[in-house]
C-alpha positions as CSV (number, residue, x, y, z in Angstrom):
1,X,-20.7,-5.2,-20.0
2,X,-19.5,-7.7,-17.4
3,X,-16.4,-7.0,-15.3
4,X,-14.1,-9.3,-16.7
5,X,-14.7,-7.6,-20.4
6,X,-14.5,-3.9,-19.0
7,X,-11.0,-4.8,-17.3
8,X,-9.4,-6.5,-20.7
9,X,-10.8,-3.5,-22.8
10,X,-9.4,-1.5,-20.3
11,X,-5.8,-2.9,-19.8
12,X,-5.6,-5.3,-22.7
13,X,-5.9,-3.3,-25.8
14,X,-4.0,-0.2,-24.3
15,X,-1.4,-1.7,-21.7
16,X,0.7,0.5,-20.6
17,X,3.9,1.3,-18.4
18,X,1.8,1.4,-14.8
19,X,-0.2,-1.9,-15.8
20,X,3.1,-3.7,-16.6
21,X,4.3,-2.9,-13.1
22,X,1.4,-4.4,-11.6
23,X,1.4,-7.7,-13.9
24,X,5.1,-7.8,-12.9
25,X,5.0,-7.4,-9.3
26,X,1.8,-9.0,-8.6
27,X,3.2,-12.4,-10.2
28,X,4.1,-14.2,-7.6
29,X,1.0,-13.6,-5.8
30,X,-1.0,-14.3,-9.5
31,X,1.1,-17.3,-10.1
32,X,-0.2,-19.1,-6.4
33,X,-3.6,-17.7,-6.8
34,X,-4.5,-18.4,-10.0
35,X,-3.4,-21.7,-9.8
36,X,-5.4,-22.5,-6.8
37,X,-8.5,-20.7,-8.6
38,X,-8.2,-23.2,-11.4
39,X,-7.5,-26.3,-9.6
40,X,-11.1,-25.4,-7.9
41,X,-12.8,-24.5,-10.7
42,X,-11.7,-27.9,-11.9
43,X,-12.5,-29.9,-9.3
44,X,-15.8,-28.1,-8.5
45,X,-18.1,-27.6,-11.0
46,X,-21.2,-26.5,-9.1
47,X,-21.3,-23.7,-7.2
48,X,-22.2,-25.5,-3.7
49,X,-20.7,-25.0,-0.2
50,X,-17.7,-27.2,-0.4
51,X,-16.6,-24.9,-3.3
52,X,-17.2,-21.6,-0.9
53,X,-15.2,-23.6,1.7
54,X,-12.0,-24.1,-0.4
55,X,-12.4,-21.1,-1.8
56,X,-12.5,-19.3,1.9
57,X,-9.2,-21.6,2.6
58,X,-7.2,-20.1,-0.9
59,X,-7.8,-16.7,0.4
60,X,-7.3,-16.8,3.8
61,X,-3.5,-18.5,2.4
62,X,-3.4,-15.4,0.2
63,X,-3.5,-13.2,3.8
64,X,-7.0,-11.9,2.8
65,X,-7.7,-12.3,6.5
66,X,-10.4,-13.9,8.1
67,X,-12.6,-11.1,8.6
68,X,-12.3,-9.8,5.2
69,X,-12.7,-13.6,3.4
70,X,-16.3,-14.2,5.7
71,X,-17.4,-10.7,4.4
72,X,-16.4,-11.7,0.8
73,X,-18.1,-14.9,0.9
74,X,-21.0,-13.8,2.3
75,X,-21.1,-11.1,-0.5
76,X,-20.4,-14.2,-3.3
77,X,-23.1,-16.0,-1.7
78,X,-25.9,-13.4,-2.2
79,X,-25.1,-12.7,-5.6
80,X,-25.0,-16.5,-6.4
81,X,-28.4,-16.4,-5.6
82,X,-29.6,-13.4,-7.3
83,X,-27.4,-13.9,-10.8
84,X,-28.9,-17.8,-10.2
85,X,-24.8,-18.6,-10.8
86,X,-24.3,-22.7,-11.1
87,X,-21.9,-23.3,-12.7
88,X,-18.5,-22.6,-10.7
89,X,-16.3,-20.4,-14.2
90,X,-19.4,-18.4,-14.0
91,X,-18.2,-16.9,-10.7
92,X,-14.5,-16.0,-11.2
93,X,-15.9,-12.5,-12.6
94,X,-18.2,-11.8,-9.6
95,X,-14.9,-12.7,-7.4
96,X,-13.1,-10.1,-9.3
97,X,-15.5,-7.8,-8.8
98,X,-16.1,-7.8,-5.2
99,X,-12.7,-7.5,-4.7
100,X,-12.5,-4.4,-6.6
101,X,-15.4,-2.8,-4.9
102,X,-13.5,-3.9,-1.6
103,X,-10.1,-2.0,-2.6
104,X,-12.1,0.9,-3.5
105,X,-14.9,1.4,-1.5
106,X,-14.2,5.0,-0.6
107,X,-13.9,6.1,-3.9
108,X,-10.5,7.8,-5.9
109,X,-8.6,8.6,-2.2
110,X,-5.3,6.6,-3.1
111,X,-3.6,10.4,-4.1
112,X,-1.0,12.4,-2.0
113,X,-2.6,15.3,-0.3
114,X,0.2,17.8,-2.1
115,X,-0.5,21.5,-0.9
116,X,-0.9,23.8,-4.4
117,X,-0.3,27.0,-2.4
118,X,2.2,25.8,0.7
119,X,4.7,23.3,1.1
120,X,3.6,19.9,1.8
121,X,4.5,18.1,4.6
122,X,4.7,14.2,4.5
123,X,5.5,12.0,7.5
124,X,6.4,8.4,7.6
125,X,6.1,5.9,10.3
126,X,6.2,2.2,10.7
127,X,8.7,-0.5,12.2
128,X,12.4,-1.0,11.4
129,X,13.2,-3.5,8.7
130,X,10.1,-2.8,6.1
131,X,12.0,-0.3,3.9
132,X,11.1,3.3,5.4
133,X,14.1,5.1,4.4
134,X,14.4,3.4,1.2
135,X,10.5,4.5,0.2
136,X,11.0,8.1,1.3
137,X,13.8,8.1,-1.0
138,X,12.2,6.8,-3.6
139,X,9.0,9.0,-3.2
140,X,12.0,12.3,-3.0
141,X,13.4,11.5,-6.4
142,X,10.0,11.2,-7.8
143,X,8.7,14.0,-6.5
144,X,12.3,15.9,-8.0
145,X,11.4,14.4,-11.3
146,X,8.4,16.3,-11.0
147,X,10.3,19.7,-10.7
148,X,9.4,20.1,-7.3
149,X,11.7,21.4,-4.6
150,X,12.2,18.6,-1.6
151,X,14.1,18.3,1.4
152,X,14.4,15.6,4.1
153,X,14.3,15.2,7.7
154,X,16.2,12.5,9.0
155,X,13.9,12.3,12.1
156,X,15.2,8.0,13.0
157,X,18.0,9.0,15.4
158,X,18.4,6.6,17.3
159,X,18.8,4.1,14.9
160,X,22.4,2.9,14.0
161,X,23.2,4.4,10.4
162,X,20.0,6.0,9.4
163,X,21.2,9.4,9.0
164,X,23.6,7.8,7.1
165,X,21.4,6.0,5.0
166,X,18.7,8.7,4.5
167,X,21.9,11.1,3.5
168,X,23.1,8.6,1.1
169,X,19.6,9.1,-0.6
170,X,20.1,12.4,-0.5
171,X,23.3,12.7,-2.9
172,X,21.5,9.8,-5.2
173,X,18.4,12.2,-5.7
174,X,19.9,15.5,-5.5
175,X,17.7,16.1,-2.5
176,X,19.1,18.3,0.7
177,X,18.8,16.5,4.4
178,X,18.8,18.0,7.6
179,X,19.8,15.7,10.2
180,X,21.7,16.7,14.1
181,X,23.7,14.2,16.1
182,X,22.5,10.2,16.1
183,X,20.6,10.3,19.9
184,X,19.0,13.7,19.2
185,X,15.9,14.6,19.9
186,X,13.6,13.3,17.0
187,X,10.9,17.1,17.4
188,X,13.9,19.4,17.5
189,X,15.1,17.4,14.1
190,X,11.5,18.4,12.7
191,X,11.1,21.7,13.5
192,X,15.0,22.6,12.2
193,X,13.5,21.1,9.2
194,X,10.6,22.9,9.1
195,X,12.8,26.1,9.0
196,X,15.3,25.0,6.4
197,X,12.4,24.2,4.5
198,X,10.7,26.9,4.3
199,X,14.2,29.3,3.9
200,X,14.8,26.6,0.7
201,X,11.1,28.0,-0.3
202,X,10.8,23.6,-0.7
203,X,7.2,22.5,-2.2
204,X,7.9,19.2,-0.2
205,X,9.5,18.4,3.3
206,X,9.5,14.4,3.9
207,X,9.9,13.6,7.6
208,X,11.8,10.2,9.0
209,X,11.1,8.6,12.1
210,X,11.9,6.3,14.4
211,X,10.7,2.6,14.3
212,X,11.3,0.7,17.3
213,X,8.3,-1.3,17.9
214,X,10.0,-3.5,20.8
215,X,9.6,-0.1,23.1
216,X,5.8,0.9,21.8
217,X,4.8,2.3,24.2
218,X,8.1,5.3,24.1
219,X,7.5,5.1,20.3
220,X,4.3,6.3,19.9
221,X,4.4,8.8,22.4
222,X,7.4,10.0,20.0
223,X,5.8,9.9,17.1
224,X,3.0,11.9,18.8
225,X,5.7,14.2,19.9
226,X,7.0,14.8,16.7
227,X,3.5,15.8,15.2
228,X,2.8,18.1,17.6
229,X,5.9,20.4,17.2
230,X,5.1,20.1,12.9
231,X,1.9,21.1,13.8
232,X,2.4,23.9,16.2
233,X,4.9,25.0,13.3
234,X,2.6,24.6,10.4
235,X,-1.7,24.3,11.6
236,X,-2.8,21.6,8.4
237,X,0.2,19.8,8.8
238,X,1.4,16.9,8.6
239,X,-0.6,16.7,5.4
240,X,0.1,13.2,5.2
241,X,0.7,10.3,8.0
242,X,2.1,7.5,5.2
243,X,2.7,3.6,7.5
244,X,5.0,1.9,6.2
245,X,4.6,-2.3,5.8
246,X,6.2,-5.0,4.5
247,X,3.6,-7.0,2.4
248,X,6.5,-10.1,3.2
249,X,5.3,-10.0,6.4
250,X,1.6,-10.8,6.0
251,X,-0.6,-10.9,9.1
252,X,2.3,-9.5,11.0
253,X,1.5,-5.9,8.6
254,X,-1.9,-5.5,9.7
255,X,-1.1,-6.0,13.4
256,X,1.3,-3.4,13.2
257,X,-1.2,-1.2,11.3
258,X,-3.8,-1.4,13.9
259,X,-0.8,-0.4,16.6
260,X,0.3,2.6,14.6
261,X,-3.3,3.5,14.0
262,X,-4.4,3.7,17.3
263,X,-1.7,5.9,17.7
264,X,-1.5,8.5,15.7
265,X,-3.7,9.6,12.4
266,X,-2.3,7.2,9.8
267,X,-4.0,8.3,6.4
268,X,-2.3,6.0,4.0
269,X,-0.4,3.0,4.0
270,X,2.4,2.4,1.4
271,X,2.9,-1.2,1.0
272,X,6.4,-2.4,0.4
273,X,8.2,-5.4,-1.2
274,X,4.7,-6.8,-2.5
275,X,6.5,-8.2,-5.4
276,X,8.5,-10.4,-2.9
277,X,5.5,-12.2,-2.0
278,X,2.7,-14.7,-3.0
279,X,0.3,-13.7,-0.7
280,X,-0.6,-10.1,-1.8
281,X,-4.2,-10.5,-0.5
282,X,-2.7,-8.4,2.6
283,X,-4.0,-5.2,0.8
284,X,-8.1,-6.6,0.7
285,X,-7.0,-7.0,4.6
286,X,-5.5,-3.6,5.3
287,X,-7.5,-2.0,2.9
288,X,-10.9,-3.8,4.5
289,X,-10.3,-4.1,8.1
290,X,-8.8,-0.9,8.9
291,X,-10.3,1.3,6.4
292,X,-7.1,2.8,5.1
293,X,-6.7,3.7,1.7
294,X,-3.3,1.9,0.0
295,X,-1.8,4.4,-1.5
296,X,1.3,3.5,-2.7
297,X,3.1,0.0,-3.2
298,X,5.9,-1.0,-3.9
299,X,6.1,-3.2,-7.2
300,X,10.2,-3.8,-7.4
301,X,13.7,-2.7,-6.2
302,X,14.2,0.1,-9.0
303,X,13.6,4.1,-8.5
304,X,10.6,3.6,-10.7
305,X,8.9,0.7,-9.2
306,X,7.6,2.8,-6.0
307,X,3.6,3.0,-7.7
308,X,0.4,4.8,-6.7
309,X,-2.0,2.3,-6.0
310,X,-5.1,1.3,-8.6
311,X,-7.3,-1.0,-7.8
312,X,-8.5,-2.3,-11.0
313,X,-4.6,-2.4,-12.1
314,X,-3.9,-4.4,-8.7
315,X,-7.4,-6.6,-9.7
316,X,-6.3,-7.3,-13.3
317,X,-2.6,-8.1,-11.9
318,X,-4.0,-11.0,-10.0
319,X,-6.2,-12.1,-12.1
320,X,-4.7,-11.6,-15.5
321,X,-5.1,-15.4,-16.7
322,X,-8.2,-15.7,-16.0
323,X,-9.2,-12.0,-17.4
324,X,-7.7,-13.0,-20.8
325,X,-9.4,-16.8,-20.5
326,X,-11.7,-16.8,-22.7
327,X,-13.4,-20.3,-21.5
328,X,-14.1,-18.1,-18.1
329,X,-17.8,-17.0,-18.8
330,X,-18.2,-13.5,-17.3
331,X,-21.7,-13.1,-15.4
């Protein structure tokens, strides 16, 4: 069964809440793409090297990123040849497909490392501006809904009104902070928490920090700061190192991603505000280049719309017209 057929058996004939999120919030990004897909499948075609050069140019404008789009086209080339592919609706499938293999080339690893038999211990890290607080407060009340026991650290203390902020989360998801003075020191913030924590006999502690990219170099010896004392307090933890980017921000997000990376052991990136954009390709970039699995994104401004990433869901999101098509042949 080709791939185009497996995805619209899969999401077509039992849609359900999760898939809607993804058609939603990937519609912008669908909307440019798909658009772009079928003015070249209409004004190529043959499968030939002008049509592998505007296709390279519509996914580099998606923020694929160069490195990524080369890889890709090299990929489509080779199984062009071995498919014998000529005519250009004959590939949109093979596209599809290489781009799912791409998202998840290291297997099912886009799941929260929770701790059955301790308290998990999640730390978040990324710039100011690309919606920290407001994910960790998201990811709290989810994590509430679940029945499980949370508390936060408000670890960004030097920033004007984020204890503030992350408190006013707190109250809207029934979810205790610990917080000292703004201008505190971010380590001593994480170990109190550490301790009220564990005393609340919490499943989950979710761990602020600071963000202030401008001073890097101070920042990431912070953050690296702050790790050490959770880990001198608990050996396996943090459990999870979750970088926060904007997906508005494009290029800009994997930049920052190769900063924090170098930094300290980012194990997942949540990807925020990707229904504010038409160039979603930034997750094939993130995901490719930097060999960090997505693991969350965010799909919309409501409590609900905070999603774990699926890469078939994110697949069939973008290319839901041309799934559901049936002129598209699929190889």
């Amino acid at each position: 069964m080709g791939f185009f057929k497996k995805l619209k058996e899969k999401f077509t004939e039992q849609t359900d809440a999760v898939t809607e999120k993804f058609k939603e919030g990937l519609s912008k990004t669908r909307t440019s793409f798909v658009g772009q897909m079928n003015e070249l499948f209409a004004q190529y075609r043959k499968v030939d090297e002008d049509f592998f050069e505007e296709l390279e140019e519509i996914l580099i404008s998606a923020d694929v990123g160069v490195t990524t789009v080369m890889e890709l086209i090299d990929e489509l080339k080779d199984e062009v040849r071995l498919r014998n592919i000529k005519e250009s609706k004959d590939i949109a499938p093979v596209i599809s497909e290489k781009l799912a293999e791409m998202l998840d080339k290291s297997g099912h690893d886009t799941e929260l490392n929770i701790q059955e038999e301790d308290m998990t211990v999640i730390l978040f890290v990324g710039v100011n501006g690309v919606g920290k607080t407001t994910t960790i407060g998201k990811v709290a009340h989810q994590f509430a809904g679940e029945g499980k026991k949370v508390v936060m650290a408000a670890g960004d203390t030097f920033r004007a009104g984020a204890i503030e902020q992350l408190e006013v989360w707190g109250e809207r998801v029934g979810v205790d902070v610990v917080k000292q003075q703004a201008g505190s020191d971010p380590a001593a913030v994480m170990y109190d928490a550490i301790q009220s924590a564990r005393a609340k006999k919490a499943d989950v502690l979710l761990c602020d920090t600071a963000g202030r990219l401008q001073n890097k170099v101070n920042l990431m010896k912070e953050l690296e700061k702050v790790k050490r004392v959770i880990s001198r307090e608990m050996p396996d933890a943090p459990h999870e190192v979750l970088l926060v980017l904007d997906a508005t921000t494009g290029q800009n997000a994997l930049n920052q991603a190769k900063t924090f990376q170098e930094a300290t052991d980012v194990s997942g990136i949540v990807l925020t505000k990707l229904d504010g954009t038409a160039r979603g390709g930034i997750v094939l970039a993130i995901r490719n280049e930097l060999d960090i699995p997505v693991k969350l994104v965010g799909l919309g401004e409501g409590m609900e719309d905070l999603q774990q990433f699926d890469a078939e869901s994110f697949v069939y999101g973008l290319f839901k017209e041309l799934v559901e098509d049936e002129t598209i042949s699929d190889a």
